[in-house]
BALOBA-1460 file (C-alpha; in Angstrom, 3 decimals):
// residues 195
<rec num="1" residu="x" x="46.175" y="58.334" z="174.201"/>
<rec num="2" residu="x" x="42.430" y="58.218" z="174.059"/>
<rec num="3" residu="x" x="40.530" y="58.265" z="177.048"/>
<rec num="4" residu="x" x="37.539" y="56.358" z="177.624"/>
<rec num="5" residu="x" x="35.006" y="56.208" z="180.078"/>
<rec num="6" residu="x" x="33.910" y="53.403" z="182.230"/>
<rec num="7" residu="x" x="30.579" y="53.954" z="181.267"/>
<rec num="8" residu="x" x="30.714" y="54.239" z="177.431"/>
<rec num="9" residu="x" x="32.539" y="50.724" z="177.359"/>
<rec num="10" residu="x" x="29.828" y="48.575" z="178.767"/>
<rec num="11" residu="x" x="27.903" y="50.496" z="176.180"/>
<rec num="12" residu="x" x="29.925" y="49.576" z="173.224"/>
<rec num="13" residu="x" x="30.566" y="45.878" z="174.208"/>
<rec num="14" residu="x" x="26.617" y="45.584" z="174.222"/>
<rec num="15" residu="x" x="26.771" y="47.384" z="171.009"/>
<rec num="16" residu="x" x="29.068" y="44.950" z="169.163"/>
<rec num="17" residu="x" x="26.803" y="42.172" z="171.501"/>
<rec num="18" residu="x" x="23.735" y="43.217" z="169.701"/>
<rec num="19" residu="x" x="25.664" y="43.447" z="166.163"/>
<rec num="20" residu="x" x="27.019" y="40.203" z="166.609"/>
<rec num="21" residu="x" x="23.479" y="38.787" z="167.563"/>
<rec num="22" residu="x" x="22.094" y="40.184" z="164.520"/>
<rec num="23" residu="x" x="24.159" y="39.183" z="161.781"/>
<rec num="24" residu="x" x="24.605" y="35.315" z="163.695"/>
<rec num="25" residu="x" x="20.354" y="35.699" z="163.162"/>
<rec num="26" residu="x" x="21.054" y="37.145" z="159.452"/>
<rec num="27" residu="x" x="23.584" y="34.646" z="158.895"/>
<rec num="28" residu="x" x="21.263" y="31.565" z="160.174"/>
<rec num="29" residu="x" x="18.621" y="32.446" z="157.480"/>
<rec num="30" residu="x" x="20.793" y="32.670" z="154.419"/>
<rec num="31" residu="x" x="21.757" y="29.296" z="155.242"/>
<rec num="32" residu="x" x="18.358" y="27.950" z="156.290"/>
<rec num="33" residu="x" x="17.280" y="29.278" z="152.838"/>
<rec num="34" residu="x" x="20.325" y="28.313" z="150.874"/>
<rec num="35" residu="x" x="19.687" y="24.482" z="152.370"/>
<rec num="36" residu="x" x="15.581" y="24.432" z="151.226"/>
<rec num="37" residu="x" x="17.110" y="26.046" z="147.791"/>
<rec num="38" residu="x" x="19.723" y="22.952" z="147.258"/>
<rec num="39" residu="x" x="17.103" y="20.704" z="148.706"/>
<rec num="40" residu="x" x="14.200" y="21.776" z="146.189"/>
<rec num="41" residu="x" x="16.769" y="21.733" z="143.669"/>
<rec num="42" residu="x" x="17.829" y="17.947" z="144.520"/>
<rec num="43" residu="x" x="14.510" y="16.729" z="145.060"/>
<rec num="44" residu="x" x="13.347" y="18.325" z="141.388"/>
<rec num="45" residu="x" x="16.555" y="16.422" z="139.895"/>
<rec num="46" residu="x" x="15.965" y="13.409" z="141.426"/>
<rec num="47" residu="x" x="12.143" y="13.543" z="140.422"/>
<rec num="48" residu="x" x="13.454" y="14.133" z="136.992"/>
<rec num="49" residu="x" x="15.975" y="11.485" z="137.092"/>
<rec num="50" residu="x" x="13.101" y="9.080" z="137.950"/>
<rec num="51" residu="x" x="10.508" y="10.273" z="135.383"/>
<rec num="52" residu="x" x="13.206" y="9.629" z="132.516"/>
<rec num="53" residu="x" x="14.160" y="6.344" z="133.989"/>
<rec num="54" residu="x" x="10.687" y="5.557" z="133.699"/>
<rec num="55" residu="x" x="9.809" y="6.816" z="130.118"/>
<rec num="56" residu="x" x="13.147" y="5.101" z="129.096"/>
<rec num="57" residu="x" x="11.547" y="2.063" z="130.579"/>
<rec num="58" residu="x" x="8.041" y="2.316" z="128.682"/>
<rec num="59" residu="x" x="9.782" y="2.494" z="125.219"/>
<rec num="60" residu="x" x="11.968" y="-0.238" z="125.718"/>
<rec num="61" residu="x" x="8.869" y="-2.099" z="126.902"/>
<rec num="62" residu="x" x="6.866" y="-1.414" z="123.899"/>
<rec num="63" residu="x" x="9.470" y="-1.963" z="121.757"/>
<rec num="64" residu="x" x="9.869" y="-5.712" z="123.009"/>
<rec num="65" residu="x" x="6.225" y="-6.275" z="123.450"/>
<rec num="66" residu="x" x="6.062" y="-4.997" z="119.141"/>
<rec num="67" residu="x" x="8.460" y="-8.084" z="119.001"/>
<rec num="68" residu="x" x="6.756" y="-10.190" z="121.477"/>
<rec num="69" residu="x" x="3.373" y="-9.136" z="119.795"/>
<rec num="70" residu="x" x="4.944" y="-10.571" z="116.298"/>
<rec num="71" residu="x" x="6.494" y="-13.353" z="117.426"/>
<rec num="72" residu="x" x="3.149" y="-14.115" z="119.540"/>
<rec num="73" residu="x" x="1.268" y="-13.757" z="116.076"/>
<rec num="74" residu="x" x="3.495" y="-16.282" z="114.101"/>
<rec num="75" residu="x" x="3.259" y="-18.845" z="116.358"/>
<rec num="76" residu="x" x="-0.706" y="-18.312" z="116.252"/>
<rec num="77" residu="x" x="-0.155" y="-18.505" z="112.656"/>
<rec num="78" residu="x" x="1.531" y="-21.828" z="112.351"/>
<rec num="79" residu="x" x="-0.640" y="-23.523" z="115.654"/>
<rec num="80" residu="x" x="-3.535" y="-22.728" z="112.897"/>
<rec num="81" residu="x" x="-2.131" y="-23.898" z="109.888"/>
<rec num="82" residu="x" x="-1.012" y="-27.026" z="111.838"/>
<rec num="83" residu="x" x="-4.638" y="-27.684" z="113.377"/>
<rec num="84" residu="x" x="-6.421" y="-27.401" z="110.082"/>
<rec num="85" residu="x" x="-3.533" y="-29.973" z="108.451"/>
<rec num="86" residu="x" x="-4.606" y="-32.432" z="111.378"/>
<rec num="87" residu="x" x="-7.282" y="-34.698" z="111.763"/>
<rec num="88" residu="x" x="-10.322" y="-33.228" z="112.985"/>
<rec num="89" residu="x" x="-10.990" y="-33.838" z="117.286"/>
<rec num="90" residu="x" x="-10.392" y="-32.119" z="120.197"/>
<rec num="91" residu="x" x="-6.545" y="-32.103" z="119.613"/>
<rec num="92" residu="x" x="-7.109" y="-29.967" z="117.021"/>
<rec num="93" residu="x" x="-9.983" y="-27.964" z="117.864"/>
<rec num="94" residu="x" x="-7.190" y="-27.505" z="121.323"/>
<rec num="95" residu="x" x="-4.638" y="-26.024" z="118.795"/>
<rec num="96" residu="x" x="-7.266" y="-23.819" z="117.145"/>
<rec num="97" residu="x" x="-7.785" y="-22.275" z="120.443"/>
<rec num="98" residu="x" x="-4.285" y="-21.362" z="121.427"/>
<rec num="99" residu="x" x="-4.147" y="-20.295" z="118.303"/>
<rec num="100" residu="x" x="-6.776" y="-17.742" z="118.752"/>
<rec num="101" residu="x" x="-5.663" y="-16.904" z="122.539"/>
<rec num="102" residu="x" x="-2.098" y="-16.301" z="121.118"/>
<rec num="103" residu="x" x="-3.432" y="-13.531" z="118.839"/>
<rec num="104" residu="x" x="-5.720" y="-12.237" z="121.099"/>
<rec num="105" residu="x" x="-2.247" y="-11.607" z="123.082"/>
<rec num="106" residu="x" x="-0.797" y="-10.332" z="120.116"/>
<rec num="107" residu="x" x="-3.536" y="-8.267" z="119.567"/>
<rec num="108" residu="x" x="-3.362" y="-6.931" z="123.441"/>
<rec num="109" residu="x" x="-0.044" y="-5.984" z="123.322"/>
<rec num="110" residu="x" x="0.045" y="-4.282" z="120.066"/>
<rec num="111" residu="x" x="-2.448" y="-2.120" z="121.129"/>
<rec num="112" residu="x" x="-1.671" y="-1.049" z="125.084"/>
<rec num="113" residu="x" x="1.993" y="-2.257" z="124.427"/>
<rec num="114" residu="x" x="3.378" y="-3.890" z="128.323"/>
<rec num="115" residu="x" x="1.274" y="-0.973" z="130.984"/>
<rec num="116" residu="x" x="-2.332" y="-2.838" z="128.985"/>
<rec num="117" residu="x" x="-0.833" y="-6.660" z="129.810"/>
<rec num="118" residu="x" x="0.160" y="-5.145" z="133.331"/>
<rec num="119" residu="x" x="-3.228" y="-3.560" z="134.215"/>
<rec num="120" residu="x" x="-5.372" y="-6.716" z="132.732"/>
<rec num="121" residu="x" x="-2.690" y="-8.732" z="134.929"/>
<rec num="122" residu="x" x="-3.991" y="-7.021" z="138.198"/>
<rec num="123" residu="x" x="-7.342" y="-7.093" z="137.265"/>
<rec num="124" residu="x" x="-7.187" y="-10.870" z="136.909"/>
<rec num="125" residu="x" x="-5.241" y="-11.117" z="140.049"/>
<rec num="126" residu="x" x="-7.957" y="-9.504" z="142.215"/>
<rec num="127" residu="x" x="-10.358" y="-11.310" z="141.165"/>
<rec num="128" residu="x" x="-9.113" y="-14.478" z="140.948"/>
<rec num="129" residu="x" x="-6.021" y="-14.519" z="143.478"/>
<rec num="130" residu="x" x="-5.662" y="-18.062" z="143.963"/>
<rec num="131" residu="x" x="-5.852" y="-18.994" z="140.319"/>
<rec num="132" residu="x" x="-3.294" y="-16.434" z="139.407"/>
<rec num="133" residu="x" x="-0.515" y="-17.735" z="142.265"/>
<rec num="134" residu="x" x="-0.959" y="-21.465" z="140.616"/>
<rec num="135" residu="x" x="-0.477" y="-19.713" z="137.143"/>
<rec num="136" residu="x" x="2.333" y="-17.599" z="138.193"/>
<rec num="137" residu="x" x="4.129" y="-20.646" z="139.817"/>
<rec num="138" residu="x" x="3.386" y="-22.773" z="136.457"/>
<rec num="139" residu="x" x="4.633" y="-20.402" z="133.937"/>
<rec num="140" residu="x" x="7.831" y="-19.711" z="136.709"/>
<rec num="141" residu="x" x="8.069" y="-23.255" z="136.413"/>
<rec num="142" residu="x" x="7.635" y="-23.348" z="132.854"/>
<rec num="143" residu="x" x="10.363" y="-20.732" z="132.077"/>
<rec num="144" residu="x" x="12.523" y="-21.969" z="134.382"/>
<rec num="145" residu="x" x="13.106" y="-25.323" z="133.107"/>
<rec num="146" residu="x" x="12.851" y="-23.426" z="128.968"/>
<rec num="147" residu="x" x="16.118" y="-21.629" z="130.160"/>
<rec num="148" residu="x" x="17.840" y="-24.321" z="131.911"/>
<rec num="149" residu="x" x="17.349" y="-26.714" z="128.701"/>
<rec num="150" residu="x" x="18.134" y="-23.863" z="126.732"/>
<rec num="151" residu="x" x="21.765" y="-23.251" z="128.913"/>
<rec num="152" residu="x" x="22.398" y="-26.903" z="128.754"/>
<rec num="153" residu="x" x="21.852" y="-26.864" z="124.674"/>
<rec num="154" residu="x" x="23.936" y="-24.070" z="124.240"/>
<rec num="155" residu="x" x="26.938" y="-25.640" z="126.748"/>
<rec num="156" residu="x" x="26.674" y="-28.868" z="124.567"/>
<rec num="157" residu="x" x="26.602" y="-27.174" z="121.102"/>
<rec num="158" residu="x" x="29.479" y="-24.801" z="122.450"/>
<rec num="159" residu="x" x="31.253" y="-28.012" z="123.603"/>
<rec num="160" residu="x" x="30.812" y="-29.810" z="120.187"/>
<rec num="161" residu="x" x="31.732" y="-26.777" z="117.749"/>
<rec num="162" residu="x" x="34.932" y="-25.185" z="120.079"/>
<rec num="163" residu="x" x="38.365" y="-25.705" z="118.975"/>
<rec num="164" residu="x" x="40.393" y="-27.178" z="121.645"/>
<rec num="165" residu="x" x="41.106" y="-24.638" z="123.890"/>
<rec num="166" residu="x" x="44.142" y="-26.793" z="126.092"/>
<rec num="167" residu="x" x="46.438" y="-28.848" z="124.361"/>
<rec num="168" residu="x" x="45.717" y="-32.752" z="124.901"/>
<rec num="169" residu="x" x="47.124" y="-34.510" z="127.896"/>
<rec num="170" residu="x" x="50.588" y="-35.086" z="127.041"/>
<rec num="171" residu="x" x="51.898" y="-38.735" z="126.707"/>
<rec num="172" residu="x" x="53.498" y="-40.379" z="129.841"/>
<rec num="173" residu="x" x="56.579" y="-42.455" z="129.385"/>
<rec num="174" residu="x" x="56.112" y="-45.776" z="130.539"/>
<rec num="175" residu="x" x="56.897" y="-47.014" z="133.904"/>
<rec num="176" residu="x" x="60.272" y="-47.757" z="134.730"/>
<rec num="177" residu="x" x="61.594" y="-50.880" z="136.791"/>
<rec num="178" residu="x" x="64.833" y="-51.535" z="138.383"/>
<rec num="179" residu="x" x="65.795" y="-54.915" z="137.543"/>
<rec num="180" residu="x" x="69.101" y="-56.443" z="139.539"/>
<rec num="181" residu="x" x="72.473" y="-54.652" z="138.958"/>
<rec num="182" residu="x" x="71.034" y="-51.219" z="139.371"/>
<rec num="183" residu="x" x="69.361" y="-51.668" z="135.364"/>
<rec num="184" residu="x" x="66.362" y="-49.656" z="134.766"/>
<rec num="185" residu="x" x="64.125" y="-51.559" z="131.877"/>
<rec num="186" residu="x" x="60.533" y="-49.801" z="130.923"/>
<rec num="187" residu="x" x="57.804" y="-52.228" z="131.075"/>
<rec num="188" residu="x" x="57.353" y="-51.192" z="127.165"/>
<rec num="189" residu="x" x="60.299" y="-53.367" z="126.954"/>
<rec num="190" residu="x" x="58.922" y="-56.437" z="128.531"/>
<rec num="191" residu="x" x="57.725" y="-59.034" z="126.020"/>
<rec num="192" residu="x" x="53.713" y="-59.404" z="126.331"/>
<rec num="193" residu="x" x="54.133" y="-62.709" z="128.135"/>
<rec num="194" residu="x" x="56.165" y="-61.057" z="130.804"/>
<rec num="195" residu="x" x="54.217" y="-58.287" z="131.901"/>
């Protein structure tokens, strides 16, 4: 058996004290620094994340506003060729200007693509806020009742060109009367003059 004294184990229970005090303190800063590491790392990811969502954003943007930009540039075209078929007058010399304004849109979003059209948007809506509100509720307008007519076309056309999709209502027999004697006669039966 191993004798101790009682002075040597105060001693070595403020030993272990100490050692447990350090490596608690040594402990607490590998985590506080493995929690700023996976921190850092989530916020870079997340930054990431965001920047790709937005560059996959911008091309899809510019792709459409190529196609908007085209389609924007044919229907210049034709407003054109149909005011210089018309009569001279300020219908026509009307249609020559949306013509113009149409391409000048083109033209706009060929070259900025949809961040140019943005930024001339905000531009336009400092400096004249209350004009842009009544054009932004028009064109909402505007749209709005485009894609309803255009929902309503397509449920009609869908209507007139679908198969039948449920069999037709199925013929009913005709009514059935008791007569006297407990005989059951269908009114298809009855002469014309007796119904």
């Amino acid at each position: 058996m191993v004798e101790t004294s009682s002075a040597a184990v105060p001693e070595q229970a403020q030993a272990a004290k100490d050692e447990a005090i350090n490596q608690a303190g040594d402990l607490k800063d590998t985590a506080i620094e493995h929690v700023g590491a996976v921190t850092a790392d989530a916020k870079e990811k997340a930054t990431n994340v965001a920047h790709d969502v937005r560059r996959e954003l911008e091309t899809q943007g510019d792709a459409q506003a190529k196609r908007a930009a085209s389609a924007l540039h044919d229907v210049g075209s034709q407003l054109s060729d149909m005011a210089n078929a018309g009569q001279p007058g300020p219908v026509s010399d009307m249609t020559r200007q949306l013509a113009d304004k149409s391409r000048q849109v083109a033209s706009r979003l060929e070259e900025g693509g949809v961040q140019a059209v943005g930024d001339d948007l905000r531009r336009f809506a400092r400096r004249q806020p209350g004009l842009f509100l009544v054009a932004a509720g028009v064109a909402g307008f505007v749209v709005t009742r485009i894609l309803r007519n255009a929902q309503s076309s397509g449920n009609l056309a869908g209507q007139a060109t679908a198969p039948f999709t449920s069999a037709p209502p199925a013929m009913s027999p005709p009514p059935v009367q008791q007569l006297g004697g407990g005989v059951q006669v269908s009114e298809a039966e009855f002469p014309e003059t007796v119904r």
